[in-house]
N, C-alpha and C positions, 0 to 999 in steps of 0.2 A: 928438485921438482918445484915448479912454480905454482904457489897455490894463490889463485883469485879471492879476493876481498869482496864481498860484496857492499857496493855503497852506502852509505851512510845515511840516517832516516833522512835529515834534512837536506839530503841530495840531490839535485834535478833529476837524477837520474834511477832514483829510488821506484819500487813496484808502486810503490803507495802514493808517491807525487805524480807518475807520468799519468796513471789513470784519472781522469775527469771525473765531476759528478756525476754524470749521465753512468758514465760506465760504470762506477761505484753502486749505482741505482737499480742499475739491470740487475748487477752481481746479486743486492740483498732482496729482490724480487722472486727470485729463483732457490731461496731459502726456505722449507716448507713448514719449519716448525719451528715456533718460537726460542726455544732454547740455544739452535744455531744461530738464531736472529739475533738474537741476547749478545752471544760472544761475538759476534762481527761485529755491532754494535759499541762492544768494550775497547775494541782494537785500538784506537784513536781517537781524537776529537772530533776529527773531518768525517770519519767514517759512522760516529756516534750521530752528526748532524745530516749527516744524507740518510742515514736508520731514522730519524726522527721525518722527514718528509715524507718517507715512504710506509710508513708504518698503517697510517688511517688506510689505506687501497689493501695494503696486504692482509692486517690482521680487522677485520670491522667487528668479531669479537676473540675477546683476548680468554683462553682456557686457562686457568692455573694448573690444571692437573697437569698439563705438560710435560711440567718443572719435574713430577713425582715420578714417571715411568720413564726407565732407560733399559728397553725391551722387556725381559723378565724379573729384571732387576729394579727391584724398589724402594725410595729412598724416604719413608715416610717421618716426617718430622726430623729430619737430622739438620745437621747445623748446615752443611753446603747449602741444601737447598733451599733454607730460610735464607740464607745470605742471598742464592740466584733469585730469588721472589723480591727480596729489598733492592736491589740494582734495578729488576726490571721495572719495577712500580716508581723508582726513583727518577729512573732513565725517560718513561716512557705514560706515567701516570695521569699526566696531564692530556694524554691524545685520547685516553681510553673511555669510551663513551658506553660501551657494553662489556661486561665482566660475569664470567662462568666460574665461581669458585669451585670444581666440583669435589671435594675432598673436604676433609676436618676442617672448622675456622673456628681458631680461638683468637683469646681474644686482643694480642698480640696482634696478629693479622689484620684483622678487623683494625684496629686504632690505625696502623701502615694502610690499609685501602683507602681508611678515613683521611689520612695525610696526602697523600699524591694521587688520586683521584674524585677528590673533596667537590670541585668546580663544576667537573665535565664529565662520570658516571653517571648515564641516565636509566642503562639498564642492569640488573643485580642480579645474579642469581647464585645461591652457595647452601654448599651442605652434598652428603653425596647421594647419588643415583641409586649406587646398585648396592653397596658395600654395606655392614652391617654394621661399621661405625655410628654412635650418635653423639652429636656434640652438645654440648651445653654452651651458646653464646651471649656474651653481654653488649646487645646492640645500643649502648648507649651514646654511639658515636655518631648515630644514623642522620639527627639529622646537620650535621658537617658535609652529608653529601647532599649540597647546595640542588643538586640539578638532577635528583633522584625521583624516577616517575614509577619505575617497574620494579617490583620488588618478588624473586621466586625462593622459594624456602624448601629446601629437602630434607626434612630426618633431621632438623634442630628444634629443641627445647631453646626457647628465646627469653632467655629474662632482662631487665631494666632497657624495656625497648622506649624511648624517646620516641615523641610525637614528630611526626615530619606530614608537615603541612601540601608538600609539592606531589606527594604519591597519587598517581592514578590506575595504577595496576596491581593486585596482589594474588601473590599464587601459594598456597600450603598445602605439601604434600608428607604424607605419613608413609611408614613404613610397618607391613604384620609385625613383625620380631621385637621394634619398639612402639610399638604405637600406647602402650599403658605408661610410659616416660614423659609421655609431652604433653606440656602446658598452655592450657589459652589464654592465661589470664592476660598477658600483653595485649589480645585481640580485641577487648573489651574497651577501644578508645572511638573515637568520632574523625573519621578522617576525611576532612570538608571534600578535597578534590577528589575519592576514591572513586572509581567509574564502574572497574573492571574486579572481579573476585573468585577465584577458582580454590571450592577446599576438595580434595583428592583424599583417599583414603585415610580420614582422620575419622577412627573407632571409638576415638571416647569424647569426641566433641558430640554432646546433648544436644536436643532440641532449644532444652533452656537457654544454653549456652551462647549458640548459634538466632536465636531470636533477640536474646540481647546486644547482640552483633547489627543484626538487621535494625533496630531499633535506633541505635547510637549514626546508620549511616542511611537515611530513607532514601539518598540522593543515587544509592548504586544502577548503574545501567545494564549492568551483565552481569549475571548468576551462572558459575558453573559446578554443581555437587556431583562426584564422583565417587560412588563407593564409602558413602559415611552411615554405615551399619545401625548407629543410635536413634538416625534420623528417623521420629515417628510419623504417620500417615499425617497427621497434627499437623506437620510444620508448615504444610502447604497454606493450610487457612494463613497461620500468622504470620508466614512469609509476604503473601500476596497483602495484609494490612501495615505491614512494614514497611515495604518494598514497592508504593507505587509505583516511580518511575522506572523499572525493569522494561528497557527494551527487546531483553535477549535472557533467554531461561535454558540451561541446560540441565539436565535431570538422569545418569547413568545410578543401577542401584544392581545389586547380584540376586538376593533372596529375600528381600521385606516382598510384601503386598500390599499394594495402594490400591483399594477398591475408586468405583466412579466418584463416588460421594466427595471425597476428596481430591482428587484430580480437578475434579472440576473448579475449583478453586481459583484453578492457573488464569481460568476466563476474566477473571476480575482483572487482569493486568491491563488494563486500558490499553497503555503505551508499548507493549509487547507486538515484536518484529518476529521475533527469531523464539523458535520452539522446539527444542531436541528433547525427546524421553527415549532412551534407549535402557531396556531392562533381561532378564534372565530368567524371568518369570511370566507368565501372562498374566495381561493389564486390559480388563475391557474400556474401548479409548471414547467408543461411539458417545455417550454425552459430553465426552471434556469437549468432541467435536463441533457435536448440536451446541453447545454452552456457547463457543467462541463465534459461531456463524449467528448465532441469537442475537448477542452481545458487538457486534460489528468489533471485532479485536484485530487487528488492521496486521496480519500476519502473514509476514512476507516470506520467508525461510519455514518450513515444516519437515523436523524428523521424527518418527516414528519407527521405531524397530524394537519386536520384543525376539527372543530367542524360543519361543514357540511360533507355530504357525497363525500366523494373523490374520484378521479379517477386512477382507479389499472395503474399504469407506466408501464407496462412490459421495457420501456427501460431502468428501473437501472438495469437490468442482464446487462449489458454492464457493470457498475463499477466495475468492475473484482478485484479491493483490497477491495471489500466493507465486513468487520468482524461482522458488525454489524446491524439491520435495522427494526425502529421501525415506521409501517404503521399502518395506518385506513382502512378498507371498503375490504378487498381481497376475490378474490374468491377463489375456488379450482385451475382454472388454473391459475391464476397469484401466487400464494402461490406453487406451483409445478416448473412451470418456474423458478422463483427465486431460488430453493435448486437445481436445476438442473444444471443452469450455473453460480452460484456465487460460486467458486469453494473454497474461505477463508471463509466463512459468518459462525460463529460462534454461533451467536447470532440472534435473531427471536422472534419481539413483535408485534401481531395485535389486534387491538382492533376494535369491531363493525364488526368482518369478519362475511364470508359465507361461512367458510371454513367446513367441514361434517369431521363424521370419517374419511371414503374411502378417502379425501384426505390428512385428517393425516399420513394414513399408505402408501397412493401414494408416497406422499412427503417424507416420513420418508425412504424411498427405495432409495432415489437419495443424502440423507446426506454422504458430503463427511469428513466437517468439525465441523461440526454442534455442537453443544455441548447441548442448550440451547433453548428452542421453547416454549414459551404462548402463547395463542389462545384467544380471548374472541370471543364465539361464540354469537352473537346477535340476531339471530333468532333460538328461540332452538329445534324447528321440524326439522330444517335441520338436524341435527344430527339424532334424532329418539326421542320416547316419553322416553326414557331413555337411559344413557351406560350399558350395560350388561354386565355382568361375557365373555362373548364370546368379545367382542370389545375392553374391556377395554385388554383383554389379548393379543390380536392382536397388540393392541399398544405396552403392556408392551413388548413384545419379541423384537417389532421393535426398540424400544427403547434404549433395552438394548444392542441389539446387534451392533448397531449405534455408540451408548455411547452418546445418547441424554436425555437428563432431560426435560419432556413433563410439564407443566402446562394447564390445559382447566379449563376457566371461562364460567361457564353456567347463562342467568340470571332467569332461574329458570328450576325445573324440577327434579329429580331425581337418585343417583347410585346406578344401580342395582348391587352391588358387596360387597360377604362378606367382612364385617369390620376387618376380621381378616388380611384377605389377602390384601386389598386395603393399613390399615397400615403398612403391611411387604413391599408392594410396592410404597407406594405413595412420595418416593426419587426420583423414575425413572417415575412414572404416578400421578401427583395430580391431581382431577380434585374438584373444587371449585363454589358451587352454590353462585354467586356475581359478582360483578364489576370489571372487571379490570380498577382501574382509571387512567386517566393520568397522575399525581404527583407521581404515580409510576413507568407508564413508563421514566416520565421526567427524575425521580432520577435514575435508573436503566443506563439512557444515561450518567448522568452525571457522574457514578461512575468514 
């Protein structure tokens, strides 16, 4: 029986020589998760250098977690996997310009992300999401990463963090189960270029704590506090003499109470664009309003959302630069008003309104700038026991002629509109039996 040889690597005729680069390229494009991409990668030399071309297009950011999950099976901290994390950072460190640690990083790790991706990480983010791990890290490596702008933190206690001069973004996020483990004292430094700062559920960062943050950085641009329990009504005064130049304030909280006196505060922010308070509580908002329209606060983005029922402002049609504005609770007149005399307002989110067709297409008549308009209608007989082929087309014309892109949230009920026609048009008219949630509007502000 004659048994075939197969040729020899350095063969012309070898699988590995006859394929081109191109076709070697296709091959690793087609790879969907790093870990395959890793071992293709290993194959060869040549195979190793077309993975290295193609890797910025494929992965533009690189997950570590990857490495850890092989289906059900998990390989946390063992030795393979540390070694597949050292090849690939070894192999591939230098292309890597955004990095999702999202798993344990000690500190080990940390020195290996500091070594081959020192140059060209610009964006960081590690510690884990969901898991009830908490690590203790020594970011003394930090600043080794040359080109490090964004920096996001989840569920780590940070100690001997080193100054890095290049950061302009920081994100800390706590966790209930630990949030009595974690330390601020690292936070308590001056960090010349920091622009951007989101603290998220962190329970035992103080007022104090957090004011001598504010103090050490006057130059921050964007505030975003999320859920930070400790935070007194207080902080607002000494944020706003902190924090002059804040262009962008965001404000979520679940059960404190910030009466007006205090809110009003926020008006002081001179240079203040962007204004989100979204709360779980009611919040009477009418002076922080009157305060900002007194004060000419040049407020381009405005959200407002509390989780009780709210009361329609008709006095932010006075904010005359306002592009943007994301309410609760509107009627037809207050939702009419506002597209009447906001003569920039671009953008339009209500959620829980009582807005009807007739004042979609009311309102849709007075778009000067409009671009953008979601509705979540809350009670769904205002509207009718359905949208019909006649209503919905009422909209679409108004729509199109405007140049506004309509979204309607129903929470239940019926479109009466062929399927044909509603997908040719639902670019310019979607309407959606569901929820408009607030994590959507939230994000939508934040873009």
């Amino acid at each position: 029986m004659d048994v075939e040889i197969p040729p020899a690597q350095d063969s012309p005729k070898h699988i590995l020589n006859i394929l081109n680069d191109d076709c070697i390229q296709s091959v690793l494009r087609r790879l969907d998760n790093i870990r395959d991409f890793l071992s293709a990668a290993e194959t060869c030399v040549r195979f190793q250098e077309n993975a290295k071309l193609v890797f910025r297009t494929q992965y533009k950011t690189a997950r570590i977690r990857q490495f850890y999950n092989y289906g059900f099976r998990k390989l946390y901290c063992s030795h393979d996997v540390i070694v597949r994390i050292h090849s690939f950072l070894s192999i591939f460190g230098h292309l890597i310009t955004e990095l999702d640690f999202d798993d344990n990083l000690d500190d080990d790790m940390t020195n290996m992300i500091a070594k081959y991706c020192g140059r060209t990480l610009r964006i960081f983010k590690c510690g884990n999401k969901k898991t009830k791990c908490f690590s203790s890290v020594n970011f003394s490596q930090l600043p080794r990463l040359e080109s490090l702008e964004e920096l996001k933190i989840r569920n780590i206690n940070i100690h001997s963090f080193q100054y890095h001069s290049q950061l302009r973004r920081l994100s800390v996020k706590g966790i209930h189960e630990h949030k009595s483990k974690m330390n601020f004292d690292w936070l308590f430094k001056t960090f010349p270029n920091l622009e951007f700062v989101k603290l998220d559920g962190l329970d035992k960062l103080t007022c104090n704590q957090a004011i001598k943050f504010f103090k050490l950085n006057p130059q921050l641009k964007s505030l975003h506090i999320r859920y930070c329990e400790h935070f007194a009504p207080r902080m607002f005064k000494n944020m706003t003499n902190f924090t002059p130049n804040l262009e962008k304030f965001v404000f979520e909280q679940i059960d404190s109470i910030y009466e007006n006196e205090y809110l009003v505060h926020v008006s002081r922010l001179q240079k203040l664009k962007s204004l989100g308070i979204e709360t779980y509580v009611p919040i009477p908002l009418g002076r922080l309003i009157d305060s900002l329209i007194e004060k000419n606060v040049p407020i381009e983005n405005l959200l407002l959302l509390s989780h009780y029922h709210q009361t329609p402002y008709e006095s932010i049609s006075q904010l005359k630069l306002l592009k943007k504005l994301y309410l609760r609770g509107i009627t037809d007149k207050t939702f009419i008003h506002y597209v009447k005399n906001l003569p920039k307002l671009e953008v339009l989110f209500f959620d829980e309104s009582e807005i009807t067709v007739n004042g979609i297409k009311a309102a849709l008549q007075y778009a000067q700038s409009l671009s953008v308009l979601v509705v979540e209608v809350h009670n769904r007989d205002r509207i009718s026991t359905a949208i019909d082929l006649d209503e919905y087309k009422s909209i679409l014309n108004l729509a199109k002629s405007r140049g506004v892109k309509v979204t309607i949230y129903v929470r239940s009920g019926a479109i009466d509109v062929p399927t044909d026609f509603f997908e040719d048009n639902r670019e310019w008219v979607n309407v959606k039996v569901g929820v408009l949630h607030i994590n959507t509007i939230v994000r939508h502000f934040n873009e």
